[in-house]
Gaussian input, Z-matrix of N, CA and C with variables (Angstrom, degrees):
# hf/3-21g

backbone

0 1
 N
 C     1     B1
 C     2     B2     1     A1
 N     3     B3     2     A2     1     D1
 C     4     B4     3     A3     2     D2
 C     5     B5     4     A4     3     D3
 N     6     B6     5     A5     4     D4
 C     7     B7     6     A6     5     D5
 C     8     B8     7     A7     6     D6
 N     9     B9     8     A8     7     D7
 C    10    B10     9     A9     8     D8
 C    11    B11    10    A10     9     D9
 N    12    B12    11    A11    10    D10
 C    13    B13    12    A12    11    D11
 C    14    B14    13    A13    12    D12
 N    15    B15    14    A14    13    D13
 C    16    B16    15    A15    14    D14
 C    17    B17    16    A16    15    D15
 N    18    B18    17    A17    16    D16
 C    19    B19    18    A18    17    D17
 C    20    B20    19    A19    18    D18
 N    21    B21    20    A20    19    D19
 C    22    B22    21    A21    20    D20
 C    23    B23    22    A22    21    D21
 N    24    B24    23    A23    22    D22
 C    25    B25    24    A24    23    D23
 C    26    B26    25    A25    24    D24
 N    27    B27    26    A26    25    D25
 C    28    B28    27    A27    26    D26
 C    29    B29    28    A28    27    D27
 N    30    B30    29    A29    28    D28
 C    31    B31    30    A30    29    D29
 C    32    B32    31    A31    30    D30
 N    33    B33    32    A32    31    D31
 C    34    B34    33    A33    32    D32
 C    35    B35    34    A34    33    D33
 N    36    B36    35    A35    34    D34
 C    37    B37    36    A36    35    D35
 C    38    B38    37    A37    36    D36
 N    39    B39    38    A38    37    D37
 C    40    B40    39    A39    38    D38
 C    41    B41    40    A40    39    D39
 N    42    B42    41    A41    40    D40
 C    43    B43    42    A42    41    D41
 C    44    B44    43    A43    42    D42
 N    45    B45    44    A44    43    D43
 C    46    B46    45    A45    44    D44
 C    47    B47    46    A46    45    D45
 N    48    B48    47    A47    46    D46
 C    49    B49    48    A48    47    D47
 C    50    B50    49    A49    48    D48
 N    51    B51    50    A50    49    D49
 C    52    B52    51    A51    50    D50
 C    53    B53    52    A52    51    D51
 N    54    B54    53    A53    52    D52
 C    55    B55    54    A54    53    D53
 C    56    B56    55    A55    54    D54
 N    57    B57    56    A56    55    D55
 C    58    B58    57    A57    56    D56
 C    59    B59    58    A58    57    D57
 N    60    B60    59    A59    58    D58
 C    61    B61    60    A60    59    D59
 C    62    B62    61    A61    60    D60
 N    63    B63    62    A62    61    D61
 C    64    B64    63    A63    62    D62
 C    65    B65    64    A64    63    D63
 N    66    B66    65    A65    64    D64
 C    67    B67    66    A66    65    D65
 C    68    B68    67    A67    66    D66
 N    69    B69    68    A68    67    D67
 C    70    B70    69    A69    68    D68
 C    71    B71    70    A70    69    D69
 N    72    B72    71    A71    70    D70
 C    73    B73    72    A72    71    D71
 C    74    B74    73    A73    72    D72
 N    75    B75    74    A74    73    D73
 C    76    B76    75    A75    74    D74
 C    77    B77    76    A76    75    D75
 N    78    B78    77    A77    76    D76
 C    79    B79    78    A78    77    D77
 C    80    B80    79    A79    78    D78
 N    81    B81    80    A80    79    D79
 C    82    B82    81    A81    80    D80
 C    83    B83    82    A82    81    D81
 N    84    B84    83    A83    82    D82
 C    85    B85    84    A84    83    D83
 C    86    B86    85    A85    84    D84
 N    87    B87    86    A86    85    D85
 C    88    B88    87    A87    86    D86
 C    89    B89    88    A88    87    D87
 N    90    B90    89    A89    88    D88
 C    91    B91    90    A90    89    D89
 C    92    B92    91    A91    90    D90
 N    93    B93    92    A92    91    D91
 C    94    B94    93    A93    92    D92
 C    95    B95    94    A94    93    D93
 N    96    B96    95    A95    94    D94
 C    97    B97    96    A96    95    D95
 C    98    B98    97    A97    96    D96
 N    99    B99    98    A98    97    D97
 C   100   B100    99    A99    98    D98
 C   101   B101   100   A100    99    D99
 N   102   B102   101   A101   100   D100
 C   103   B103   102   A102   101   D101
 C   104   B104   103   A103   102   D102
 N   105   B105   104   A104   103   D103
 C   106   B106   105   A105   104   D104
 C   107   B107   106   A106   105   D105
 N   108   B108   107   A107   106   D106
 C   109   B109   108   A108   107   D107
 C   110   B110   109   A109   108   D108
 N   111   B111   110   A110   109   D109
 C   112   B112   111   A111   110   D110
 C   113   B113   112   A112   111   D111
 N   114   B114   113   A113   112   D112
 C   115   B115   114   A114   113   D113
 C   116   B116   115   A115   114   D114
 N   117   B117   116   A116   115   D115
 C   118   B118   117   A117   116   D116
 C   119   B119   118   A118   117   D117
 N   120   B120   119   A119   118   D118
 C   121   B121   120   A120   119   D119
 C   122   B122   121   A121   120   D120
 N   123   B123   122   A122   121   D121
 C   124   B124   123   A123   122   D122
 C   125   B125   124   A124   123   D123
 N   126   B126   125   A125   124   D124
 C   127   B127   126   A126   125   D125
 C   128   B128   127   A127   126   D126
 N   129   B129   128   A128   127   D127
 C   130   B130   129   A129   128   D128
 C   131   B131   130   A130   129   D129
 N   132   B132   131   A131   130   D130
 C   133   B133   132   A132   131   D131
 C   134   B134   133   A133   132   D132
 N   135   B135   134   A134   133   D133
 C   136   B136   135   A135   134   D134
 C   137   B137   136   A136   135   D135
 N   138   B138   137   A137   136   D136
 C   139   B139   138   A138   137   D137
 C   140   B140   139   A139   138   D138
 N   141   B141   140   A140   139   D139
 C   142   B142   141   A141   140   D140
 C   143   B143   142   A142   141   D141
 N   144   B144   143   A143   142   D142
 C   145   B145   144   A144   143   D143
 C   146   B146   145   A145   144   D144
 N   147   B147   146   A146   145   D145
 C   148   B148   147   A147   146   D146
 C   149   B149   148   A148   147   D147
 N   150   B150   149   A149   148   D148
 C   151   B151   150   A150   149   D149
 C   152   B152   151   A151   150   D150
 N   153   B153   152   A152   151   D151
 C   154   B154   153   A153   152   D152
 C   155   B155   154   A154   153   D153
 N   156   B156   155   A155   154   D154
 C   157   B157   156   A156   155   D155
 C   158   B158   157   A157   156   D156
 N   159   B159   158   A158   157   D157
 C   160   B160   159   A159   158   D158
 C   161   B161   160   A160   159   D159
 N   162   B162   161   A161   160   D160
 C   163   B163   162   A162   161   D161
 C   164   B164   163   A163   162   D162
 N   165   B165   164   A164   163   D163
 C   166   B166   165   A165   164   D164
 C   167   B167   166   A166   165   D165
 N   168   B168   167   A167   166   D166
 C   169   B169   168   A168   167   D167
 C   170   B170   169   A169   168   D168
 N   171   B171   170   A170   169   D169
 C   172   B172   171   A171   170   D170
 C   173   B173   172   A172   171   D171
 N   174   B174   173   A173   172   D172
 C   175   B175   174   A174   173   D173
 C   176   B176   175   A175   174   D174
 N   177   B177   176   A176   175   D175
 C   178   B178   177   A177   176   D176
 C   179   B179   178   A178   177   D177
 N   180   B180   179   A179   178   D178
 C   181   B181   180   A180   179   D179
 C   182   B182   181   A181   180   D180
 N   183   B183   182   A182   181   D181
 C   184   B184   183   A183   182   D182
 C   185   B185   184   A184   183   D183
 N   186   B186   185   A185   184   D184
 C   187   B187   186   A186   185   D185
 C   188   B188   187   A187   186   D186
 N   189   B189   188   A188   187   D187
 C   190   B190   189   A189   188   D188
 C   191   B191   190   A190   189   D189
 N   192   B192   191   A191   190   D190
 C   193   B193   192   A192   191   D191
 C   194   B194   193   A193   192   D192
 N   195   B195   194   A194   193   D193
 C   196   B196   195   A195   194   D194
 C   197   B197   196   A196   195   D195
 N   198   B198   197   A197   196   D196
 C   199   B199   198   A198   197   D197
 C   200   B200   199   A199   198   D198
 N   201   B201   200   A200   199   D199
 C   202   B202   201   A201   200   D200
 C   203   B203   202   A202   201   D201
 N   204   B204   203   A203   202   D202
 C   205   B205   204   A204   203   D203
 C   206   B206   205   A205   204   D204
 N   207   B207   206   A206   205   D205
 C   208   B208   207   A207   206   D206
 C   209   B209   208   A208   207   D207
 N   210   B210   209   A209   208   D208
 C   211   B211   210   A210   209   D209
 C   212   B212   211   A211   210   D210
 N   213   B213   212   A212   211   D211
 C   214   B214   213   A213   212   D212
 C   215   B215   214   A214   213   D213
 N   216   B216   215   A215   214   D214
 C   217   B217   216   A216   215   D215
 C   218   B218   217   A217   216   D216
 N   219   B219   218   A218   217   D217
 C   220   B220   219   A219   218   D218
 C   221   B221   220   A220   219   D219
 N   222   B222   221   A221   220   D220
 C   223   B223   222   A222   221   D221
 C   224   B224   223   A223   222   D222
 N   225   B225   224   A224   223   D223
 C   226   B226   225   A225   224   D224
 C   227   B227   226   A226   225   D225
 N   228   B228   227   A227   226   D226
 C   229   B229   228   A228   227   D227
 C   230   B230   229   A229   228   D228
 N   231   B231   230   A230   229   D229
 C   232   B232   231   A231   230   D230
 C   233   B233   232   A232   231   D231
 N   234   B234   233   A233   232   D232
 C   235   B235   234   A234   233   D233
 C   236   B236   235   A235   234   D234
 N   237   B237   236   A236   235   D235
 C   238   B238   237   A237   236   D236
 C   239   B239   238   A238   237   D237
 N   240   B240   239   A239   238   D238
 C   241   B241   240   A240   239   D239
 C   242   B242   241   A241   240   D240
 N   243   B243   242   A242   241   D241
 C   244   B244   243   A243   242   D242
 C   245   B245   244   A244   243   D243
 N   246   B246   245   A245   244   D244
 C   247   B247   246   A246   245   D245
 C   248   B248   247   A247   246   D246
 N   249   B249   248   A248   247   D247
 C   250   B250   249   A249   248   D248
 C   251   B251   250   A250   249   D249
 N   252   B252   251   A251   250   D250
 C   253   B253   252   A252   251   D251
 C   254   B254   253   A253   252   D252
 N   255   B255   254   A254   253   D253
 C   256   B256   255   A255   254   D254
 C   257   B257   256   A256   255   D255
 N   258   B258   257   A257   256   D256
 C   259   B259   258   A258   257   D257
 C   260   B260   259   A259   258   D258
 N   261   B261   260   A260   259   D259
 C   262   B262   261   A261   260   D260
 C   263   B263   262   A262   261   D261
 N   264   B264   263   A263   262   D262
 C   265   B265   264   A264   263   D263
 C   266   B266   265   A265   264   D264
 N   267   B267   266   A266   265   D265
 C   268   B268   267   A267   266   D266
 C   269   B269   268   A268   267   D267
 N   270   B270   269   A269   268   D268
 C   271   B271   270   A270   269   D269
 C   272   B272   271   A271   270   D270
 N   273   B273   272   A272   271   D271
 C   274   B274   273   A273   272   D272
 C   275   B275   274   A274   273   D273
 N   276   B276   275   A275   274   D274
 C   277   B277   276   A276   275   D275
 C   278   B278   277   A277   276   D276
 N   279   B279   278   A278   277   D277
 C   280   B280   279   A279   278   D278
 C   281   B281   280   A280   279   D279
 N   282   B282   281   A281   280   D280
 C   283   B283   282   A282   281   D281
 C   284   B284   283   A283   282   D282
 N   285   B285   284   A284   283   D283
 C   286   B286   285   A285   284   D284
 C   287   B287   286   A286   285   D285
 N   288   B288   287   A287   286   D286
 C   289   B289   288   A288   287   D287
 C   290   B290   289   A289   288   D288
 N   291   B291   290   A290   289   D289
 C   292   B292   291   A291   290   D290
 C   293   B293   292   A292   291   D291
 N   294   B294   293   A293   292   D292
 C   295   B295   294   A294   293   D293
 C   296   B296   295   A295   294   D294
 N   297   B297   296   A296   295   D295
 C   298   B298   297   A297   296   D296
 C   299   B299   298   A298   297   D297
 N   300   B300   299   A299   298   D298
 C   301   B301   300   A300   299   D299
 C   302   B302   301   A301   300   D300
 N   303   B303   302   A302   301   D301
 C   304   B304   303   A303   302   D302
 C   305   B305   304   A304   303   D303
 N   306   B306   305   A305   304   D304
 C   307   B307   306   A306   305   D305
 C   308   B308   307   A307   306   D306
 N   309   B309   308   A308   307   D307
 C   310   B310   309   A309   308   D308
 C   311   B311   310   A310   309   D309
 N   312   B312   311   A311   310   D310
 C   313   B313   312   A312   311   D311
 C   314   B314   313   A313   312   D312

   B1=1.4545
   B2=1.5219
   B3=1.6064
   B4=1.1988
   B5=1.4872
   B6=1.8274
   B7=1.3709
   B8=1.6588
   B9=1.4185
   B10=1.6186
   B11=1.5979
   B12=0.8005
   B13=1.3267
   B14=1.2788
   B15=1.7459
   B16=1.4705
   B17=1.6032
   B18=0.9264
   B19=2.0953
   B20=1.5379
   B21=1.4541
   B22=1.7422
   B23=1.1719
   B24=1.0444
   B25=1.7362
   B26=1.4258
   B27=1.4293
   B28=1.5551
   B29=1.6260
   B30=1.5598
   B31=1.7778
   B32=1.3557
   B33=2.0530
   B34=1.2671
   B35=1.6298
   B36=1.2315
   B37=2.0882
   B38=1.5331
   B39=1.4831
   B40=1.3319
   B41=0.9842
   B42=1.2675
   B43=1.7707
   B44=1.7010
   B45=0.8089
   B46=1.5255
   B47=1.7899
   B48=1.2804
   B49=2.0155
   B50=1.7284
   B51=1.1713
   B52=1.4223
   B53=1.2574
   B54=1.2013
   B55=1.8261
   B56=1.7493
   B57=1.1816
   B58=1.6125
   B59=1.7003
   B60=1.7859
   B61=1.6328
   B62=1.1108
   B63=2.1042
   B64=1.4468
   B65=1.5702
   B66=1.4865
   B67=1.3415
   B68=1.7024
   B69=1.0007
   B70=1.8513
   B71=1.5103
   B72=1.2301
   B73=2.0056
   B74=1.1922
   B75=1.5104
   B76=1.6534
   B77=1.1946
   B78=1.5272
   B79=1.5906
   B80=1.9385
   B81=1.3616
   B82=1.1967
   B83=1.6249
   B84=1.3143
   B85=2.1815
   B86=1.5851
   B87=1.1985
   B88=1.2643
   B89=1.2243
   B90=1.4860
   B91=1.4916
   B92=1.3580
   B93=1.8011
   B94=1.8266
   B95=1.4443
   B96=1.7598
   B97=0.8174
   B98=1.7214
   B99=1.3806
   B100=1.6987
   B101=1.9508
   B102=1.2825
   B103=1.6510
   B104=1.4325
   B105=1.1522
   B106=1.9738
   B107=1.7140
   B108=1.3261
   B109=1.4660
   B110=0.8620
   B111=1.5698
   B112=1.2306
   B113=1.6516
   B114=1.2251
   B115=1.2951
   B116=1.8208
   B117=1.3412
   B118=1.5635
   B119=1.7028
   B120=1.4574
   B121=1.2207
   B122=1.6273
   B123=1.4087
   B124=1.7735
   B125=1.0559
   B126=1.3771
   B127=1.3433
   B128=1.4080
   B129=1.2779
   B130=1.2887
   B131=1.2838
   B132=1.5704
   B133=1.4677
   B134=1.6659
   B135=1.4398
   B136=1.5427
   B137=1.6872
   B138=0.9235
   B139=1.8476
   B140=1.4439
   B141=1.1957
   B142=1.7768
   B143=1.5926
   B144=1.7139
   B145=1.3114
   B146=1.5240
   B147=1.3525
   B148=1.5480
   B149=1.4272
   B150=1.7181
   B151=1.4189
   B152=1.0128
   B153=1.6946
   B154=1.5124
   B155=1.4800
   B156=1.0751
   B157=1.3863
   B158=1.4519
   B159=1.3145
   B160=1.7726
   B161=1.5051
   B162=1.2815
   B163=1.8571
   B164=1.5167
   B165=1.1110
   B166=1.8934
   B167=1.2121
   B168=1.0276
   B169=1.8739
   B170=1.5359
   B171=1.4474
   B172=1.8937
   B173=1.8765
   B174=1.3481
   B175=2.0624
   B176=1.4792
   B177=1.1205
   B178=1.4331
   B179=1.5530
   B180=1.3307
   B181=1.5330
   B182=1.6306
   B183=1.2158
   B184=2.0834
   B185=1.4333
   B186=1.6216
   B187=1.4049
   B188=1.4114
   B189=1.0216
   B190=1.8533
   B191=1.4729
   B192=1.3185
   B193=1.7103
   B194=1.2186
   B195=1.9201
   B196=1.0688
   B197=1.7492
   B198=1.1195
   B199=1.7600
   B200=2.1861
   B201=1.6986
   B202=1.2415
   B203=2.1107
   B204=1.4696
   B205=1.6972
   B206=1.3013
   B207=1.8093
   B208=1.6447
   B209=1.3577
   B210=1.7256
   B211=1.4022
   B212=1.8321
   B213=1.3439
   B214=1.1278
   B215=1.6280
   B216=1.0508
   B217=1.5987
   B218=1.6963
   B219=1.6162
   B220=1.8171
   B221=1.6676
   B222=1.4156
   B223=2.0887
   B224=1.2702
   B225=1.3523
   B226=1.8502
   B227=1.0769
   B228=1.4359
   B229=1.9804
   B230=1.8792
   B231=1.7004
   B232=1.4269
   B233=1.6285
   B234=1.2244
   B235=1.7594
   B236=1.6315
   B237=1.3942
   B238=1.4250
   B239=1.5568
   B240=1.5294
   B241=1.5151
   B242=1.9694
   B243=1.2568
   B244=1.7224
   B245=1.5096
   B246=0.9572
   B247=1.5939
   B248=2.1093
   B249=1.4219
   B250=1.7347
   B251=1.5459
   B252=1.4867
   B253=1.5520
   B254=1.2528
   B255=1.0520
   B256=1.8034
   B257=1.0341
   B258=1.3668
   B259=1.6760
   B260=1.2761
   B261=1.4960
   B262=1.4279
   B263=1.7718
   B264=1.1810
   B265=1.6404
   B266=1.7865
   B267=0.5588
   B268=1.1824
   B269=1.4733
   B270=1.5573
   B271=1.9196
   B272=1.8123
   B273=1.0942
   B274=1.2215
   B275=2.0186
   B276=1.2490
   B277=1.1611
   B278=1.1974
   B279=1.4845
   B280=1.8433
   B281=2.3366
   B282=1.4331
   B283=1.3480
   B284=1.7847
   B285=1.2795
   B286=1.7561
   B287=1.8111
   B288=1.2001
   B289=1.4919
   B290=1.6259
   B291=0.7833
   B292=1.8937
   B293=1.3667
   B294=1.6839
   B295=1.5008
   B296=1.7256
   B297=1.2449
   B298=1.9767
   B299=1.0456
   B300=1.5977
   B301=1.3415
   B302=2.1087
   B303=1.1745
   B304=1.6155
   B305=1.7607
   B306=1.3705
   B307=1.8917
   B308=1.1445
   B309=1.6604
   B310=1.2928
   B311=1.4270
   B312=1.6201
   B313=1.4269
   B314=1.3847
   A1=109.91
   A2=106.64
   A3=101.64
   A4=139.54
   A5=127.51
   A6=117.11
   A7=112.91
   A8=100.47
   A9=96.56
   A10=111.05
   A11=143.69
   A12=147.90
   A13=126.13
   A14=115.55
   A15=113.43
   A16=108.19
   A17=109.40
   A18=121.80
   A19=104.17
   A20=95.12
   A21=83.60
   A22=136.75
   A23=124.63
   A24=150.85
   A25=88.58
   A26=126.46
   A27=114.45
   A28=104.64
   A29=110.48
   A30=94.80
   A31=143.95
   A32=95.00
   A33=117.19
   A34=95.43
   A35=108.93
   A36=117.42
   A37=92.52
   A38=134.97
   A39=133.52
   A40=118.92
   A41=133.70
   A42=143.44
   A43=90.98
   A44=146.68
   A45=147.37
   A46=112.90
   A47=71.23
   A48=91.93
   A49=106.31
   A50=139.78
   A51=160.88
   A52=113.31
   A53=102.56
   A54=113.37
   A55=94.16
   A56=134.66
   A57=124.01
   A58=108.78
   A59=100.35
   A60=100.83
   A61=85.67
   A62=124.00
   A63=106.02
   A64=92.22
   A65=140.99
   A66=121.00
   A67=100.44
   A68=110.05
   A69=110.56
   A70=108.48
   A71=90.42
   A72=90.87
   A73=100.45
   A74=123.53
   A75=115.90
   A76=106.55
   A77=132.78
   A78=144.16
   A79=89.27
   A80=128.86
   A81=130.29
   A82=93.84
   A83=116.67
   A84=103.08
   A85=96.74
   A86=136.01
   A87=129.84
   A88=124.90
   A89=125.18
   A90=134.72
   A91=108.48
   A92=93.33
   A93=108.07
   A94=101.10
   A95=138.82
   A96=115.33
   A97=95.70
   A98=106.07
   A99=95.88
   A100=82.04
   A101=106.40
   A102=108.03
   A103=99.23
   A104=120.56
   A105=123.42
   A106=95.63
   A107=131.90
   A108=120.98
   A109=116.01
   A110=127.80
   A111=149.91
   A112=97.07
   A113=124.38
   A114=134.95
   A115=148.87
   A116=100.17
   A117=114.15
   A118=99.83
   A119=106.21
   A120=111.29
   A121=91.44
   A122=110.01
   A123=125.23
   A124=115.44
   A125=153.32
   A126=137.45
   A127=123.79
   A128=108.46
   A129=136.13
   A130=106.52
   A131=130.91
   A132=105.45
   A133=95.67
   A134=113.47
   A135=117.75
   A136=97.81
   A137=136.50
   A138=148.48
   A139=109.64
   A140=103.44
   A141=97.74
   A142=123.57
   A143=90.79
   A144=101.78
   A145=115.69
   A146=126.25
   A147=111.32
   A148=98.79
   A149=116.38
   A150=139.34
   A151=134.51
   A152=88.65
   A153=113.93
   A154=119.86
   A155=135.82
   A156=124.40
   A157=123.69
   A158=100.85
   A159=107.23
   A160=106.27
   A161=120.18
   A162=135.96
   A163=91.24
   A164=85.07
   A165=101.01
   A166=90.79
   A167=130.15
   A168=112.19
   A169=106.59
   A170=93.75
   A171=110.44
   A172=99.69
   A173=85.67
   A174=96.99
   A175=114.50
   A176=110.54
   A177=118.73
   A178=102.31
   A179=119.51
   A180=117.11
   A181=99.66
   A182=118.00
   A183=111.16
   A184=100.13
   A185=127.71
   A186=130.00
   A187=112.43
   A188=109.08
   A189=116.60
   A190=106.40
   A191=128.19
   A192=141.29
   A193=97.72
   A194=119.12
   A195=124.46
   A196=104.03
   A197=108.94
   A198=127.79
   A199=86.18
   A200=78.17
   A201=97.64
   A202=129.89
   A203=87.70
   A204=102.93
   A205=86.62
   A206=137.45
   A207=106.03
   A208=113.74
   A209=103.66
   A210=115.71
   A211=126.83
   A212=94.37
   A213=90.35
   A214=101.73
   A215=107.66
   A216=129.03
   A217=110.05
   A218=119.69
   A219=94.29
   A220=89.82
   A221=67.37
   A222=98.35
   A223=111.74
   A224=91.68
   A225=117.14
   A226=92.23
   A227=81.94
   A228=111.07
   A229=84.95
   A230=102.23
   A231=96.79
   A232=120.20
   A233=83.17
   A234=111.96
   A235=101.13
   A236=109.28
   A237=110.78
   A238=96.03
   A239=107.96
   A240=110.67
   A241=118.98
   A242=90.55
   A243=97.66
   A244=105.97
   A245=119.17
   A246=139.22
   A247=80.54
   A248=84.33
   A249=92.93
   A250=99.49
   A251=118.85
   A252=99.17
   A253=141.84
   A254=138.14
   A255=125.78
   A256=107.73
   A257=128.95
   A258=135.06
   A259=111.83
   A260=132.85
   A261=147.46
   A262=99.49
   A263=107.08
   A264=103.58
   A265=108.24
   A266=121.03
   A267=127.86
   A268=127.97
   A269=97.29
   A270=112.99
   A271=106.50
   A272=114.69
   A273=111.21
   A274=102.87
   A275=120.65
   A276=123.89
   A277=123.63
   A278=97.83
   A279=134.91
   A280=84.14
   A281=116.77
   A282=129.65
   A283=89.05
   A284=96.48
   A285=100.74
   A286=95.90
   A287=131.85
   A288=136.30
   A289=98.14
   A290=119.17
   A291=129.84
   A292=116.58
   A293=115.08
   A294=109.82
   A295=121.32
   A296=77.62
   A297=94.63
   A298=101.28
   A299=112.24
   A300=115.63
   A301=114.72
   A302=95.08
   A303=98.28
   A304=93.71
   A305=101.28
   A306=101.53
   A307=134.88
   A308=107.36
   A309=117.53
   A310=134.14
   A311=116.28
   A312=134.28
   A313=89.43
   D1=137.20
   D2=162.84
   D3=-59.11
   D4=135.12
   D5=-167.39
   D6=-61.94
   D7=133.88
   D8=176.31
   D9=-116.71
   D10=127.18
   D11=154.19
   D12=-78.08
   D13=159.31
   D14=169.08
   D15=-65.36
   D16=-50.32
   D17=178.05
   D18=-40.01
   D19=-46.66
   D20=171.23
   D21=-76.29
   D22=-30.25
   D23=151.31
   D24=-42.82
   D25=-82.29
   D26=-153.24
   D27=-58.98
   D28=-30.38
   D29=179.79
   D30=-56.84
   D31=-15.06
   D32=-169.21
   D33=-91.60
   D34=-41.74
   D35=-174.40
   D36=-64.25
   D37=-32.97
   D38=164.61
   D39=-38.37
   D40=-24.52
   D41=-131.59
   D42=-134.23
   D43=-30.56
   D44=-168.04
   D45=-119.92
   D46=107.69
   D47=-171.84
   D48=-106.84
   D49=166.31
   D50=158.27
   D51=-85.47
   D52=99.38
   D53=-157.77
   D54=-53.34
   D55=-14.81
   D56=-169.58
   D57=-102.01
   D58=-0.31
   D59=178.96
   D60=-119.03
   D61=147.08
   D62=166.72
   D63=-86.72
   D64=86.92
   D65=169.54
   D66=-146.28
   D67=173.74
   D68=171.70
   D69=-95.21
   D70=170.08
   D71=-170.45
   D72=-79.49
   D73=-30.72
   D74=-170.99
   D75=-64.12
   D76=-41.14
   D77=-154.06
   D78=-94.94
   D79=-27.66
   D80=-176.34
   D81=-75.01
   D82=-14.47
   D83=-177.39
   D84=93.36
   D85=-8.49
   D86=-172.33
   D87=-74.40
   D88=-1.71
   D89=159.04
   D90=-108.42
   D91=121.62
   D92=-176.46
   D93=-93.95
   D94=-16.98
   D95=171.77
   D96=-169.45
   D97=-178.92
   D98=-169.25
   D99=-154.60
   D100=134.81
   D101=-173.09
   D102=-137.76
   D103=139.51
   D104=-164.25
   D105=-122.77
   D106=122.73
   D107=146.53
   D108=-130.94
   D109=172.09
   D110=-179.88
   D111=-31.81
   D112=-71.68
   D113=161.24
   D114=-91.25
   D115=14.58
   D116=174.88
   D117=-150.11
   D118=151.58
   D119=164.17
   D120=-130.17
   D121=127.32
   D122=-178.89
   D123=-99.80
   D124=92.47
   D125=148.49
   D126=-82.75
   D127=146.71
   D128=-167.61
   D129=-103.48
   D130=123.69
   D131=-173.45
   D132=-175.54
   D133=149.82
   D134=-143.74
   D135=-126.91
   D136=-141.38
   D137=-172.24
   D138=-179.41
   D139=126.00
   D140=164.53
   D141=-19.58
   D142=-59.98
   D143=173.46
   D144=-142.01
   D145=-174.82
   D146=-157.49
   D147=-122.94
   D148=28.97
   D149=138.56
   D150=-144.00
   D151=70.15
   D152=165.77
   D153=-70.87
   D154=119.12
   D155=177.52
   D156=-73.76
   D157=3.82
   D158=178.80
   D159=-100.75
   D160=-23.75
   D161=177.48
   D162=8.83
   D163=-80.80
   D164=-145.79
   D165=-67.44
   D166=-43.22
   D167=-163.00
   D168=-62.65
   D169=-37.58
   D170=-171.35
   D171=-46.36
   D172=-59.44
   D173=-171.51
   D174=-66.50
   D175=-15.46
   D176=-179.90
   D177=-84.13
   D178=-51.86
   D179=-179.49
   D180=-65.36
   D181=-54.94
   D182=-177.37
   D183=-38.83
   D184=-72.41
   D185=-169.04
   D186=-56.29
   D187=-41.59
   D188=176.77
   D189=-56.26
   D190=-51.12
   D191=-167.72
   D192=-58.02
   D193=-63.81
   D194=-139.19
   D195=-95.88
   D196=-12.66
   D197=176.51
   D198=-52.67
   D199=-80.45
   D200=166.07
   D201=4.11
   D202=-50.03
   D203=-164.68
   D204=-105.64
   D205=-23.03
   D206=-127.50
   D207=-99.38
   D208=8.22
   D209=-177.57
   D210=60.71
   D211=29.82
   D212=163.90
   D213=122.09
   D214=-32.94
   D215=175.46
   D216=-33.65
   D217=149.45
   D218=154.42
   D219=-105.23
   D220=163.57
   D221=168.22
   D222=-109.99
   D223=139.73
   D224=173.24
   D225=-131.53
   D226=138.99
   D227=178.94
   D228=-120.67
   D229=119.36
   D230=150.08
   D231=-138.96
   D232=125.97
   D233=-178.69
   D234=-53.40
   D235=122.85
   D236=178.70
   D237=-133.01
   D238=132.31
   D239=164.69
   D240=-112.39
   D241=24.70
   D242=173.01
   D243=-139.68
   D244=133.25
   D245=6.64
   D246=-75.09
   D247=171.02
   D248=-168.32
   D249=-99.82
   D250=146.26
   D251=-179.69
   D252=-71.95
   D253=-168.94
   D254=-177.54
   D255=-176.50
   D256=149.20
   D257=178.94
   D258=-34.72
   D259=-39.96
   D260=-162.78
   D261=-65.23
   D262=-31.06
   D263=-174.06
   D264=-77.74
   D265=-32.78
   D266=168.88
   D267=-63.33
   D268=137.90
   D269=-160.93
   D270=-56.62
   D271=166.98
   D272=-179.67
   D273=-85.39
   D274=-15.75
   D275=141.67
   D276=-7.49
   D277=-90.72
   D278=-146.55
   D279=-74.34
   D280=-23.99
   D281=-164.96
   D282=-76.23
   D283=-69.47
   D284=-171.69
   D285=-55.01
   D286=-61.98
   D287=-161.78
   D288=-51.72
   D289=-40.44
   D290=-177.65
   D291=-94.26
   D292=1.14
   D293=178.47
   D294=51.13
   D295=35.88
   D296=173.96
   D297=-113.60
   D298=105.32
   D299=162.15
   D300=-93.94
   D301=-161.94
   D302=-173.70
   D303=-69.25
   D304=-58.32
   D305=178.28
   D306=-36.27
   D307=-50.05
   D308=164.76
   D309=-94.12
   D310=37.93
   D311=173.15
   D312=-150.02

């Protein structure tokens, strides 16, 4: 099997943004966790809110990207709504790119 890394996984979650945020989902806090095996690659991964109207396209591009890298691997996408998300998850990046400082969150 081809080598997979977390770095590589996050480069692809780098690449897939929410056309109504200019930011990426990884730097948005939207990946709760990322798990690599011999035979599955798992992501864990949440939504602002759980009527997002982009949902499906969003999970379709993550599984599509990361298929993409995983060498053969399957992908699971699992939708988690606990802990629920919040400004705090998010990179200090995605904070400056959105003019969210500590004051105004």
């Amino acid at each position: 099997m081809t080598e997979l890394t977390r770095d590589n996984v996050i480069d692809v979650l780098r690449s897939v943004y929410d056309p109504e945020i200019p930011v990426n989902i990884w730097d948005l806090g939207l990946i709760y966790d990322i798990d690599i095996s011999d035979a599955v690659v798992t992501i864990k991964m949440t939504f602002t809110s759980p009527t997002c109207p982009m949902m499906e396209d969003l999970l379709t591009q993550v599984h599509d990207g990361v298929v993409n890298i995983a060498g053969g691997r399957d992908v699971n996408i699992e939708l988690v709504w606990d802990p629920p998300w919040d400004l705090s998850r998010m990179s200090d990046a995605a904070r400056l790119e959105l003019d969210l400082t500590e004051q105004g969150w």
